[in-house]
C-alpha positions in Angstrom: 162.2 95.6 78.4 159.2 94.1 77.8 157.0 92.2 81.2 157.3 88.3 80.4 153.7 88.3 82.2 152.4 90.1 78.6 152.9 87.0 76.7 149.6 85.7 78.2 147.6 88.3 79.5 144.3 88.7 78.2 142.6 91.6 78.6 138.7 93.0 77.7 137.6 95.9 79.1 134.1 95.8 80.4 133.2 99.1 80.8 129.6 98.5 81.1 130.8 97.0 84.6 133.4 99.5 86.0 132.0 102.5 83.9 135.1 104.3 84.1 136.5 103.9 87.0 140.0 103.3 86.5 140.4 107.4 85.6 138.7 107.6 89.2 140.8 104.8 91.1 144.7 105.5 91.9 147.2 107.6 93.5 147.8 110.3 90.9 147.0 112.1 88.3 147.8 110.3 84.5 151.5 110.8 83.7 151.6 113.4 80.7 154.5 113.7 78.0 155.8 117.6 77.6 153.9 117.9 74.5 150.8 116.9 75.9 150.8 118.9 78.9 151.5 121.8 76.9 148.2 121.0 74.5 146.2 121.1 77.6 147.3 124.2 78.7 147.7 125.7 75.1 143.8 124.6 74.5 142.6 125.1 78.5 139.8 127.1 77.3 138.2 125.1 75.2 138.5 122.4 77.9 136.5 124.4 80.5 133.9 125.2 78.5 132.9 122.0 78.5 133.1 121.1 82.3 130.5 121.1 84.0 131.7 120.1 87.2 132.1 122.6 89.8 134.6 120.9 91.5 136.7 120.5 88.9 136.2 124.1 87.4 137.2 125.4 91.0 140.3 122.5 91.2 141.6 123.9 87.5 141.1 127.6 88.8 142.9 126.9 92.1 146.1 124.7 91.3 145.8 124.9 87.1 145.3 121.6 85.0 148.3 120.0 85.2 150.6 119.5 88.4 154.7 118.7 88.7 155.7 115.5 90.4 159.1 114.1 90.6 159.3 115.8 87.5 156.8 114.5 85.7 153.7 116.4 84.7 150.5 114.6 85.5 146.5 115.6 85.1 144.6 117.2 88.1 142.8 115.2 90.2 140.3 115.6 92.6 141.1 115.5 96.5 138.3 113.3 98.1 137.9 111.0 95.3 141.3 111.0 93.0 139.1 111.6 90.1 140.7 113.1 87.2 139.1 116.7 86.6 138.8 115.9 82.9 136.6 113.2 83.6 132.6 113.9 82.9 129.8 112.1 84.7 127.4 110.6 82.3 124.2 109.1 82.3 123.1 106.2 83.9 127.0 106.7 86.8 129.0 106.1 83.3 132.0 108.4 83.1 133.7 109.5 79.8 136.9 111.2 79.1 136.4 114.6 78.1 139.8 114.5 76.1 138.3 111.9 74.1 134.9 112.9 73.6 136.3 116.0 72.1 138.2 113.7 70.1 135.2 111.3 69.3 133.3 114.6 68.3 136.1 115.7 65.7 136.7 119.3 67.8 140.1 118.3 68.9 142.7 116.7 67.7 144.3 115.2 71.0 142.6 112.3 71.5 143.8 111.5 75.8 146.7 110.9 77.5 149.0 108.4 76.1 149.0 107.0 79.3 145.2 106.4 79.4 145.6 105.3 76.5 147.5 102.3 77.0 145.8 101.7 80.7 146.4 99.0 81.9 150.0 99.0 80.4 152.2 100.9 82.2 155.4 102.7 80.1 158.6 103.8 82.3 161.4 105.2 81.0 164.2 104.5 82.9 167.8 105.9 82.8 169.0 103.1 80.5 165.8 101.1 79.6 162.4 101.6 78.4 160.5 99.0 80.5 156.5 97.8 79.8 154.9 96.0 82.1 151.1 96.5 83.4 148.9 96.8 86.2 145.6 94.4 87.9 143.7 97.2 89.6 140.8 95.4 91.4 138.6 97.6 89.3 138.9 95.8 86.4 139.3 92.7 88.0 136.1 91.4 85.8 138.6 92.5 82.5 141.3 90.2 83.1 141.7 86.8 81.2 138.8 87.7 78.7 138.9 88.7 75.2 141.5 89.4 73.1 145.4 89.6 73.9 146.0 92.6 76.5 149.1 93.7 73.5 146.7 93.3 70.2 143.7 94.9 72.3 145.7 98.1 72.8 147.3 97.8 69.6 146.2 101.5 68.3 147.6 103.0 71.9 150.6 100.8 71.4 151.3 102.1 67.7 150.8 105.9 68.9 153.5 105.6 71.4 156.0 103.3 70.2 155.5 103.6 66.3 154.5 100.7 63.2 157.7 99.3 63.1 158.0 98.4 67.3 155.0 97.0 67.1 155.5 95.1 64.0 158.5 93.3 65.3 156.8 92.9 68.6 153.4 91.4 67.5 156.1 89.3 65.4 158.0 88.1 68.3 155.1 87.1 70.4 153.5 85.3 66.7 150.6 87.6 66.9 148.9 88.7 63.3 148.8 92.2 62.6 
């Protein structure tokens, strides 16, 4: 089930505005699938060798990196700010993900949560139906109706979830190019 509000939105992220807040900004950690929870704990000292944070060094220490809700698996956040503790203060107030710096860098070969990856699409899995949809966070209020189609701009998220062929016949049913 696919959101008929996705046949119009337009969506381009201006980073330079927000600088990351939407990994600060909500009421929980990122969902995780099994597999990636697992790589984060599997790989958790490699991670906090490369936080600098004290906070979140002490958070991982205390509660671990990963926590259980409703039975999903989410990322650790922070307590006063809802920060993600994976999340590295730049220069300049800009945040980057440390998952994907790693990634950037070629040391790692998970490149972020699949659901950060497809933010601001949101993925449920229901009982009987697989349900897409999305999500206006006043954060990146300045994102909405510019750029490229919301779909096409997360294409590469949309492909490492869902596969070539969904998004094939997807892109084909909304007459996008490929």
């Amino acid at each position: 089930m696919i959101s008929e509000e996705l046949r119009d939105a337009r969506f381009g992220c201006k980073l330079n505005i927000c600088k990351g807040g939407c990994c600060v900004e909500g009421d929980g950690g990122a969902p995780l699938e099994p597999e990636e929870a697992k790589w984060i704990k599997d790989n958790i000292e490699i991670l906090l060798t490369h936080l600098y944070d004290e906070k979140s060094l002490t958070r991982v220490e205390n509660i671990g990196p990963t926590y259980v809700e409703d039975g999903v698996e989410h990322v650790t956040i922070l307590p006063k700010n809802g920060a993600c503790v994976f999340l590295l203060e730049e220069s300049k107030g800009f945040r980057q993900c440390l998952f994907e710096k790693l990634y950037l860098e070629g040391r790692t070969e998970f490149q972020k949560p699949i659901s950060c990856h497809l933010f601001p699409l949101i993925f449920r899995q229901t009982k009987y139906h697989k349900i897409l949809s999305f999500q206006r966070r006043n954060i990146c209020l300045p994102s909405w109706n510019h750029g490229e189609h919301l779909l096409k701009n997360l294409e590469p998220a949309l492909k490492r979830k869902f596969g070539n062929n969904f998004v094939s016949k997807l892109f084909e049913k909304l007459q996008f190019e490929e």
